[in-house]
C-alpha positions in Angstrom: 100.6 87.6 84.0 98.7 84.3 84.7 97.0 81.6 82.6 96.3 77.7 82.1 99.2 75.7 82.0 100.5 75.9 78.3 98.7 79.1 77.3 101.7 80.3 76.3 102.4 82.9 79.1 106.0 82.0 79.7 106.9 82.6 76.3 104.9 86.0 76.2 105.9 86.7 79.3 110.0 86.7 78.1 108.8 88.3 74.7 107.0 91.2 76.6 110.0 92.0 78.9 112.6 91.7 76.0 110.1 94.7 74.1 109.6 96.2 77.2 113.2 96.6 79.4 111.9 99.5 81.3 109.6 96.3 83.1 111.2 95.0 86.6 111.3 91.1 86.3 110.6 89.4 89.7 111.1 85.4 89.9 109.4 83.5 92.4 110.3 80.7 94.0 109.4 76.8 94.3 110.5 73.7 95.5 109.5 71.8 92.6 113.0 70.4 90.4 114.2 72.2 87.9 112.6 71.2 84.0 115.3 70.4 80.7 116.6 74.2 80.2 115.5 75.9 83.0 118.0 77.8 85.0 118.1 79.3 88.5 117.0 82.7 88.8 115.4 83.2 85.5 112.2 81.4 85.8 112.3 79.9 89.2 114.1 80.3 92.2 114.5 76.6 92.9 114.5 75.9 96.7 114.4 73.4 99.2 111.6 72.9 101.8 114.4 74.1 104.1 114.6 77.4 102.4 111.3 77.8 102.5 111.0 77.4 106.3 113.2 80.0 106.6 111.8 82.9 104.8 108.6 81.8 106.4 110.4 82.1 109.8 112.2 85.5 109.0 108.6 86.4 107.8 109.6 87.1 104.0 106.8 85.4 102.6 104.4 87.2 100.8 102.1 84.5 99.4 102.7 80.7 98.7 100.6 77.8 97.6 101.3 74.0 97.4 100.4 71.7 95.1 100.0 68.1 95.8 101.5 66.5 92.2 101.9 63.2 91.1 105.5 63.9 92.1 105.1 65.0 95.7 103.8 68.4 97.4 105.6 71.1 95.2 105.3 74.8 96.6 105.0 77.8 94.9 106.7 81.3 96.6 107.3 85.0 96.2 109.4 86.2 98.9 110.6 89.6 99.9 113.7 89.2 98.9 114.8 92.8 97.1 113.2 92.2 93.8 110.1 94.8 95.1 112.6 97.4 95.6 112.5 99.1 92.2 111.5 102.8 93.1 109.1 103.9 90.2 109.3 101.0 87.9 106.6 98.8 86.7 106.9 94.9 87.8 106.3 91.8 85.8 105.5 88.8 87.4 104.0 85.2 86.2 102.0 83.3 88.5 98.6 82.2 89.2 95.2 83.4 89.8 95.3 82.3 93.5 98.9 84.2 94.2 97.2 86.8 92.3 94.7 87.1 94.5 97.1 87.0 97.8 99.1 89.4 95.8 96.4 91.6 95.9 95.4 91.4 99.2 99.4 92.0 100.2 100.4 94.7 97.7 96.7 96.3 97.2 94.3 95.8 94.2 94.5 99.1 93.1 98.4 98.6 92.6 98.0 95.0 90.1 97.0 94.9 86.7 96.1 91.3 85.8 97.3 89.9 82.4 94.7 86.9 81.9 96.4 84.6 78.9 93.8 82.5 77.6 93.7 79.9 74.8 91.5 77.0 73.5 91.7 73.4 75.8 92.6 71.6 73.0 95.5 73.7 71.8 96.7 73.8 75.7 96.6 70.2 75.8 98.6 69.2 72.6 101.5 71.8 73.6 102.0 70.4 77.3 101.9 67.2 75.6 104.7 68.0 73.2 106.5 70.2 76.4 106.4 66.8 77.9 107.9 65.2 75.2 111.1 67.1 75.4 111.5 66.3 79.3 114.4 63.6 80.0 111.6 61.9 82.0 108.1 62.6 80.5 105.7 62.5 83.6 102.3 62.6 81.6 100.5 61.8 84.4 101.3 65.0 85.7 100.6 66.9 82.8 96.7 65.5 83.1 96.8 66.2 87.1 97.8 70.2 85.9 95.2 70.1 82.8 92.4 69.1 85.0 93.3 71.2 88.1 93.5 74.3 86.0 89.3 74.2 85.1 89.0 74.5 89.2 91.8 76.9 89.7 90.8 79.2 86.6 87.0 79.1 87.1 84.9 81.9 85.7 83.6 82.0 89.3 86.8 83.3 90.8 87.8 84.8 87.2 84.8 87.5 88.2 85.7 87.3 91.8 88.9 88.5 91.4 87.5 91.4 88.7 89.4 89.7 85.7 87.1 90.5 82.9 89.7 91.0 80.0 91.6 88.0 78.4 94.3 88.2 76.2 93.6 85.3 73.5 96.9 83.4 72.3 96.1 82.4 68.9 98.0 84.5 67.2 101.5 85.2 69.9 102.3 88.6 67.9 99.4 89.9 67.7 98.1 89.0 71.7 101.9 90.7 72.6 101.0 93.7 70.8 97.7 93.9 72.5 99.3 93.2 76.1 102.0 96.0 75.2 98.9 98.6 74.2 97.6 98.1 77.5 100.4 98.4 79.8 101.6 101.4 77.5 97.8 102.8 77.9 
């Protein structure tokens, strides 16, 4: 499951496994700090650049990408770790188009099913904004640095590169989680 910042995929994403337990949860990791009410395990693994050397030296990695924030480099992770051992059941992940794409490349496209969440700009922009708000430190700066890297990092271009021709439009959550559950149920 991937989308813009604030398209509402982490809240679909924890609606869609709560109406779908027979879906393996995987949690990747990062070495960004933990947000207000976030807790280890459940929507990051959050690690040090330590950590992270290590699984890269045990060769556990299976994709990662950094990003260079107004708070530092913050990297991104999903390591083999145990969570891929599930025998027949389906996996849910969040991420990104680009650790979709080395996802692909690792696991084979023929094994992924993207989930593209998509919503208007303007909506996107006034929910980070009041995420933000809710922070003990607000860091709106790097709200804007996220809004603005996501037109790059979610281009049409690599959209159609990748083969991701359906979106799931979030305008209405119910209605785009019934749609998301259709498809996976097929």
């Amino acid at each position: 499951m991937m989308g813009k910042s604030a398209s509402g995929k982490d809240t679909l994403y924890k609606l869609l496994l709560n109406r779908m337990p027979e879906l393996k949860k995987v949690v990747i990791h990062t070495t960004r700090p933990k947000r207000e009410g976030e807790r280890e395990g459940v929507e990051y693994f959050f690690d040090s650049r330590e950590a992270l050397n290590a699984f890269r030296e045990q060769g556990k990695i299976v994709e990662e990408r950094t990003y260079d924030t107004v708070m530092g480099p913050w990297t991104y992770f999903t390591v083999l770790d145990g969570q891929f051992d599930s025998g027949d059941r389906d996996i849910l992940m969040i991420g990104t188009l680009e650790s979709y794409g080395k996802m692909r490349e690792f696991f084979g496209g023929e094994r992924m099913v993207p989930v593209y969440i998509q919503v208007d700009d303007g909506i996107r922009l006034e929910r980070a904004v009041m995420r933000e708000r809710l922070q003990k430190n607000p860091n709106y700066s790097e709200v804007c640095r996220r809004f603005l890297a996501d037109e790059e990092d979610f281009s049409e271009e690599k959209l159609m590169r990748l083969g991701i021709e359906r979106r799931f439009v979030n305008q209405d959550m119910d209605q785009c989680l019934e749609e998301i559950c259709t498809m996976i149920r097929g």
